[in-house]
C-alpha positions as CSV (number, residue, x, y, z in Angstrom):
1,X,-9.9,17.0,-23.1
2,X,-7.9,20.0,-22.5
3,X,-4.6,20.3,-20.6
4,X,-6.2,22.8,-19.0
5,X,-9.5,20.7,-17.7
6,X,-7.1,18.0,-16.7
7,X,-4.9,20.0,-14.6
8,X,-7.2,20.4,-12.0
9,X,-7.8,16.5,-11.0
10,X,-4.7,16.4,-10.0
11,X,-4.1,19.3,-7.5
12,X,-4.2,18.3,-4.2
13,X,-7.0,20.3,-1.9
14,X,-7.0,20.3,1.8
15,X,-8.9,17.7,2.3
16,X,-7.2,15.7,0.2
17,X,-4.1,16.6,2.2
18,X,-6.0,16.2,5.5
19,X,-7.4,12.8,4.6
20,X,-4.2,11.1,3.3
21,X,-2.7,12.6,6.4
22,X,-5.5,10.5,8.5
23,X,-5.7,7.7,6.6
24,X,-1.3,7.4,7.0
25,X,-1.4,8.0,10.3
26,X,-4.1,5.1,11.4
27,X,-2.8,3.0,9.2
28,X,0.8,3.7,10.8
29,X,-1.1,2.4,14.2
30,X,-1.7,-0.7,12.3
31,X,1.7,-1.2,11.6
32,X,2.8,-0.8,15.1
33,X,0.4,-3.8,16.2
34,X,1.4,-5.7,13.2
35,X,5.0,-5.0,14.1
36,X,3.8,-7.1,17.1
37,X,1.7,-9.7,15.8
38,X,3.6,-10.5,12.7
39,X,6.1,-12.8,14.2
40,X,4.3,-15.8,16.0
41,X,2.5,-15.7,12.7
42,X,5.1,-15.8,10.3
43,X,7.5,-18.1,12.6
44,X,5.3,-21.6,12.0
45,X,5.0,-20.4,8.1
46,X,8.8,-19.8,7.8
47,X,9.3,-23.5,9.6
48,X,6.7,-24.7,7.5
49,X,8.5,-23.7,4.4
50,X,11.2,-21.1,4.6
51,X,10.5,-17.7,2.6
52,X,6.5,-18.0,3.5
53,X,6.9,-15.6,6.0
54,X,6.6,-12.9,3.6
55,X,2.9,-13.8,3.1
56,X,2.6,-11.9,6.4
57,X,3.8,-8.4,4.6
58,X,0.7,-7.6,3.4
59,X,-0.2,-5.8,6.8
60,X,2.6,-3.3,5.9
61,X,1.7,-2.6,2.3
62,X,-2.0,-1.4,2.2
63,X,-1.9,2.0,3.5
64,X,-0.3,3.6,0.2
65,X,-2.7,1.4,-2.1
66,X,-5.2,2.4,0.3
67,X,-4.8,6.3,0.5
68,X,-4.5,6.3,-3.2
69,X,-7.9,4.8,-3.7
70,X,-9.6,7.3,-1.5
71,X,-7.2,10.5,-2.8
72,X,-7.1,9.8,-6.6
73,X,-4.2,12.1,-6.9
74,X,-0.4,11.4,-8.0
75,X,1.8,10.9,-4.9
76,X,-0.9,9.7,-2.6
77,X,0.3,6.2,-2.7
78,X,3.7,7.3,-1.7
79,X,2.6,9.6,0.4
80,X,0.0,7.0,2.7
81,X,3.1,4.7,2.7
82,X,5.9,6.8,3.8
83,X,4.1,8.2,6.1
84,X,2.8,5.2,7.8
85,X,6.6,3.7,7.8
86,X,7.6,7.0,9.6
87,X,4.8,6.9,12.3
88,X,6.1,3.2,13.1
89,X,9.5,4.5,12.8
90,X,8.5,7.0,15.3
91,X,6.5,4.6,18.3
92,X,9.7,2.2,17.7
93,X,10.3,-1.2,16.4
94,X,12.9,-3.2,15.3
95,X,13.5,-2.1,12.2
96,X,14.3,1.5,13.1
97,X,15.0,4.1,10.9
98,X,14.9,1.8,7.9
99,X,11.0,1.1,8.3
100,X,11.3,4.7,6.3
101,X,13.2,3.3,3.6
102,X,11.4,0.5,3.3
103,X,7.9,2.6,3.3
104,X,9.9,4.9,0.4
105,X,10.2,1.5,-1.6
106,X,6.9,-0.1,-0.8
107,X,5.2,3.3,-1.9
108,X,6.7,4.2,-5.0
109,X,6.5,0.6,-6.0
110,X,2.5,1.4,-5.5
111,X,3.0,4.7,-6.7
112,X,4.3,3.3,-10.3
113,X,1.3,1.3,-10.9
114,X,-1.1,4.3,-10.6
115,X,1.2,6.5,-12.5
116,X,0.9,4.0,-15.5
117,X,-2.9,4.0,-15.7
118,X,-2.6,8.2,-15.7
119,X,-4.0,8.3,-12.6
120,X,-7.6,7.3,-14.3
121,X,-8.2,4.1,-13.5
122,X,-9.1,2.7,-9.7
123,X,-10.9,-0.5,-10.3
124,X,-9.9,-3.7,-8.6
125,X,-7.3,-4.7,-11.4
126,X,-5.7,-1.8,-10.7
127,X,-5.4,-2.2,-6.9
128,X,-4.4,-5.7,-7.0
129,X,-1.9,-4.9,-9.4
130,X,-0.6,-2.1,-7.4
131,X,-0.3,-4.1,-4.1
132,X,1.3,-6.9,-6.3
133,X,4.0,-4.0,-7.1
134,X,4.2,-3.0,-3.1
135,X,4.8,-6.3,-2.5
136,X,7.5,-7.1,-5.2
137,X,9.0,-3.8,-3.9
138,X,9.0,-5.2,0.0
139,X,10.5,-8.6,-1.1
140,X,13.5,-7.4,-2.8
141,X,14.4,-4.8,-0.6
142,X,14.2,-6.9,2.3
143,X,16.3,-9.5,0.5
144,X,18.9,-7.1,0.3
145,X,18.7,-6.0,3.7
146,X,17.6,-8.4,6.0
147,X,18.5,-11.7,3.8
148,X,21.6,-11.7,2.1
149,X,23.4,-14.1,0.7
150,X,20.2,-16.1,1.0
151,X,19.6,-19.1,-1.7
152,X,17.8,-18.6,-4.9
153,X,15.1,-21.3,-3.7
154,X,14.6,-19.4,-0.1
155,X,14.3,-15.9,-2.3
156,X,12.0,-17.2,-4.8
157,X,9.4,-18.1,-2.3
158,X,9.8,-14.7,-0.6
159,X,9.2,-12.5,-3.3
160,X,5.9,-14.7,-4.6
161,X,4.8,-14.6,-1.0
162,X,5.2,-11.2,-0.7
163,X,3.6,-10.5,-4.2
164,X,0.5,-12.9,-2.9
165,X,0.4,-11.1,0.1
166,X,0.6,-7.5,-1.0
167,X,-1.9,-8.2,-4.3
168,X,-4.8,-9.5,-1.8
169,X,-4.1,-7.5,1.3
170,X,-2.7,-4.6,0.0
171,X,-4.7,-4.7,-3.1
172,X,-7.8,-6.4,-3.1
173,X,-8.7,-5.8,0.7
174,X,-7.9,-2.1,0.6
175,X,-9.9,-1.9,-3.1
176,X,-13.6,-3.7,-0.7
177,X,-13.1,-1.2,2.4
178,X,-12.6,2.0,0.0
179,X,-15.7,0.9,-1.7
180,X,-17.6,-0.2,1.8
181,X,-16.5,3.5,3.1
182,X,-18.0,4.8,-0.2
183,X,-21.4,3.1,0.4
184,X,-21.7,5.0,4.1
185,X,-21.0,8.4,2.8
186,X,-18.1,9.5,4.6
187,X,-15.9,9.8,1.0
188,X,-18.4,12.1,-0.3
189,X,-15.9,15.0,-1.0
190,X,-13.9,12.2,-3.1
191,X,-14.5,11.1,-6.2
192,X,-13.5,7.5,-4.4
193,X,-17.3,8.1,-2.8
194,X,-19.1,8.3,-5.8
195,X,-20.6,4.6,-5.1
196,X,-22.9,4.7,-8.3
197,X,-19.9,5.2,-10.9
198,X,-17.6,2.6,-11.9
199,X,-15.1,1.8,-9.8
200,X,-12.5,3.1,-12.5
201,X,-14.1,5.7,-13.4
202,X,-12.1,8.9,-14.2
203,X,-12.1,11.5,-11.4
């Protein structure tokens, strides 16, 4: 295959632009409420055993896995996730203006995965794997900022919780609604809706 036959997959069309701009924007919504509901969940798991509150980071990992899997093009991971951190940024939580930073981290982390496979494979390995990165990403960085100094036993837990959590949320969960949106027709235009190929199939 040509360089010059390739080329084209890759450039971004409107609707790719207007799409990943939807898809970032709900999914920023979702964060708002998970911003909200996160807590009384993660509270009993984090007195259960400390560190499993990171199982509840999931909610804020999917949207760059899941714009990805709908876009197929290079940056759309980073690009759902960054802009879903800024649209929580922007309503207001807690976090403030490092909900960007840690959308920047979350996405490229995603973004890395994809870039690996060329951009040509989008099968559920692949998805898991790149939620699994997401959340890897999250649990680091928010070691750094929000736990430092914490114990190697409190950290360990965190990071596998957040790697559990992003690879089925993130990953798997986004990977079943991409292909349940496919099956309805709505991703038509995307070579994400093309529900009789494989799910990794090159688009």
């Amino acid at each position: 295959m040509t360089s010059q036959s390739v080329r084209p997959v890759y450039r971004w069309r409107v609707v790719d632009i207007v799409v990943a701009s939807v898809l970032a924007v709900a999914a920023g919504l979702v964060f708002v409420l998970w911003n909200i509901a996160s807590n009384p969940i993660g509270a009993p798991m984090s007195a259960v055993l400390p560190g499993l509150q990171g199982l509840v980071g999931g909610g804020w990992l999917f949207a760059g896995v899941l714009t990805a899997l709908v876009i197929r093009k290079p940056g759309a991971a980073l690009y759902g996730e960054l802009v879903a951190a800024v649209v929580s940024a922007l309503v207001g939580n807690q976090w403030g203006v490092l909900t960007i930073e840690s959308g920047l981290v979350q996405g490229a982390a995603a973004e890395l995965i994809f870039a690996v496979f060329l951009y040509r494979r989008w099968g559920l390995p692949v998805a898991v794997l790149a939620g699994a990165a997401a959340g890897l990403a999250m649990g680091i960085n928010d070691l750094i900022l929000w736990y430092p100094g914490s114990t190697a036993t409190f950290s360990a837990i965190y990071v596998v919780s957040g790697i559990v959590s992003g690879a089925v949320i993130a990953g798997a969960l986004s990977w079943y609604v991409v292909r349940g949106l496919a099956k309805t027709g709505a991703l038509s235009r995307f070579a994400s809706g093309r529900v009789g190929a494989p799910a990794d199939a090159r688009s």
